[in-house]
C-alpha positions in Angstrom: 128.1 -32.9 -81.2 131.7 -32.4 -80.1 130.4 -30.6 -76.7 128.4 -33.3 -76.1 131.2 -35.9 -76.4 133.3 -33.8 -74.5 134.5 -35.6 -72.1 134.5 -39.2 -73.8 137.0 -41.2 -74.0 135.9 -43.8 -76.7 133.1 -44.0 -78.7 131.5 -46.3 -81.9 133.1 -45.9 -84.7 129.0 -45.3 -85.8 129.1 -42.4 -83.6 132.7 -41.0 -85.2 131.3 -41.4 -88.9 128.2 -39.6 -87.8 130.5 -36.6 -86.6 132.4 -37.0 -89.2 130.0 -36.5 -91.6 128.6 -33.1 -90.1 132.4 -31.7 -90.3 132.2 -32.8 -94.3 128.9 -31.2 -94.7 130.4 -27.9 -93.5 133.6 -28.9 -96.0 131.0 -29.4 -98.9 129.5 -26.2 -98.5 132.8 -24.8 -98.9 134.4 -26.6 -101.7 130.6 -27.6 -103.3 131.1 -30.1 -106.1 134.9 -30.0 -106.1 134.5 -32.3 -102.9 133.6 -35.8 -103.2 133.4 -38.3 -100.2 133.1 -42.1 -100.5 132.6 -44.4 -97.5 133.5 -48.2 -97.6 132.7 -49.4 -94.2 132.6 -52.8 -92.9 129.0 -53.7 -91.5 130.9 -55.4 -88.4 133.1 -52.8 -87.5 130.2 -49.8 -87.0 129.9 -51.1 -82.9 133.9 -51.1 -82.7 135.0 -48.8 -79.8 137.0 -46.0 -80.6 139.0 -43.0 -79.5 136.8 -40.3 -80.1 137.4 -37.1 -82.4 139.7 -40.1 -84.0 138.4 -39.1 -87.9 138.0 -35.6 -87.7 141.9 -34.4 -87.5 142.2 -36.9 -90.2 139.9 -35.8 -92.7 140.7 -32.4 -92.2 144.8 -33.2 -92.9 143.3 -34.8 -96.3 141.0 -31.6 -96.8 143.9 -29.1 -96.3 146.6 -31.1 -97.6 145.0 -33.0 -100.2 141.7 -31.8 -101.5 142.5 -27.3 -101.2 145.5 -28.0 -103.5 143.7 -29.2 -106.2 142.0 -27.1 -109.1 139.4 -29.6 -109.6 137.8 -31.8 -107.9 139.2 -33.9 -105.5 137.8 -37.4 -103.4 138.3 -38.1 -100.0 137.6 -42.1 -99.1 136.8 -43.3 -95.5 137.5 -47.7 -95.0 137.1 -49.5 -92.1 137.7 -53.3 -91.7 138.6 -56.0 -90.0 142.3 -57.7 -90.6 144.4 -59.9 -88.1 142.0 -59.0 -84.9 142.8 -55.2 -85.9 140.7 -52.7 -87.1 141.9 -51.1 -89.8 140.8 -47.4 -90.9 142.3 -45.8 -94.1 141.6 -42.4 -94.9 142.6 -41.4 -98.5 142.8 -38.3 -100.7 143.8 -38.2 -104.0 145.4 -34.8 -103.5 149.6 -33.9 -104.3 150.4 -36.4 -101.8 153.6 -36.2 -99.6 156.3 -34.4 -101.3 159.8 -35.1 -100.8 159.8 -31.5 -99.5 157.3 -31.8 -97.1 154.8 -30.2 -98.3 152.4 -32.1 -96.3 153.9 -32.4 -92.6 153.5 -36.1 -91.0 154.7 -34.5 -87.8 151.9 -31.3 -87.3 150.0 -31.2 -84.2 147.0 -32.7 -85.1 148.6 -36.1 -85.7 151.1 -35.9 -83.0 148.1 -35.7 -80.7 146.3 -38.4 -82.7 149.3 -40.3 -82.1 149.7 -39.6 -78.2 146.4 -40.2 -77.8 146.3 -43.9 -79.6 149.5 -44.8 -77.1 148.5 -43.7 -74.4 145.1 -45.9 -74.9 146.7 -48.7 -76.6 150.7 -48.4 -76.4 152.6 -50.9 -79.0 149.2 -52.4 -80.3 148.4 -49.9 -82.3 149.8 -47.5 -85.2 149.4 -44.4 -87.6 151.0 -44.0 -90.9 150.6 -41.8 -93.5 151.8 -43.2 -96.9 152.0 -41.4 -100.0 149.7 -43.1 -102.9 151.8 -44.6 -106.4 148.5 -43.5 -108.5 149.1 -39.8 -106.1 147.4 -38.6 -103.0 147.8 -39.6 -99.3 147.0 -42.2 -97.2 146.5 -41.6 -93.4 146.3 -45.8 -91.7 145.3 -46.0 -88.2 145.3 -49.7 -86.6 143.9 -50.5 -83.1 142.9 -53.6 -81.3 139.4 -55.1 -82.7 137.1 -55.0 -79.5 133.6 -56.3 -79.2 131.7 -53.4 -77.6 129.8 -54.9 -74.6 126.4 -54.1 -74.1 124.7 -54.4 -70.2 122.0 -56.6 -70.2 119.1 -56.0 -67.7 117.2 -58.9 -66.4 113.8 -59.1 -65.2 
């Protein structure tokens, strides 16, 4: 899926999940029951455009960050809304979370890339924060401009 994309700019978020959710298979396979994934996705924001490969580096921060350091079993939940003409994705673990000693880096090269990417596409209207959880675990936020995805009409 990710050869085929290659190349690809922006994608559905529809398309993203659907990646997405062949990466966690592989993930499930490896961690079997200890690895639990909820989705809470907004009907309205499956046809937002997207960067693509936007999820993947996320999930996989939450998976070897969050979900490896934990003896038993550990979640992984995947949002997507609509707030303030944004669209707002949240992917949380309930993992350590973000140590004071920086045991999970904010700054490793999959999110610095992440980050490029999403300024170089959308400069100051967008943004990607990680914030570590009260109740523990990790919260990676990513906020881009809410676009209608236009679809080309043919006529007759």
């Amino acid at each position: 899926m990710s050869l085929e994309s290659a190349g690809t700019q922006i994608t559905t978020l529809s398309r993203e999940i659907e990646i997405l959710n062949c990466y966690l298979e592989i993930e499930k396979v490896r961690f079997a029951e200890r690895l639990a994934v909820t989705y809470d996705i907004s009907p309205e924001t499956l046809d937002a455009p997207v960067p693509s490969l936007l999820l993947q580096p996320l999930v996989d921060n939450a998976v070897k960050h969050g979900i490896s350091r934990l003896t038993g079993g550990g979640e992984i939940r995947i949002a997507a809304r609509i707030q303030s003409r944004q669209l707002k994705i949240e992917i949380s673990d309930n993992g350590p979370g973000i140590s004071k000693q920086g045991s999970q880096p904010s700054n490793g090269l999959g999110l610095r890339i992440t980050r490029e990417r999403l300024q170089s596409l959308y400069g100051h209207d967008q943004s990607l924060e990680l914030l570590s959880l009260p109740e523990g675990g990790t919260r990676a936020q990513v906020c881009i401009p809410f676009r209608v995805r236009r679809t080309i009409s043919s006529r007759s």
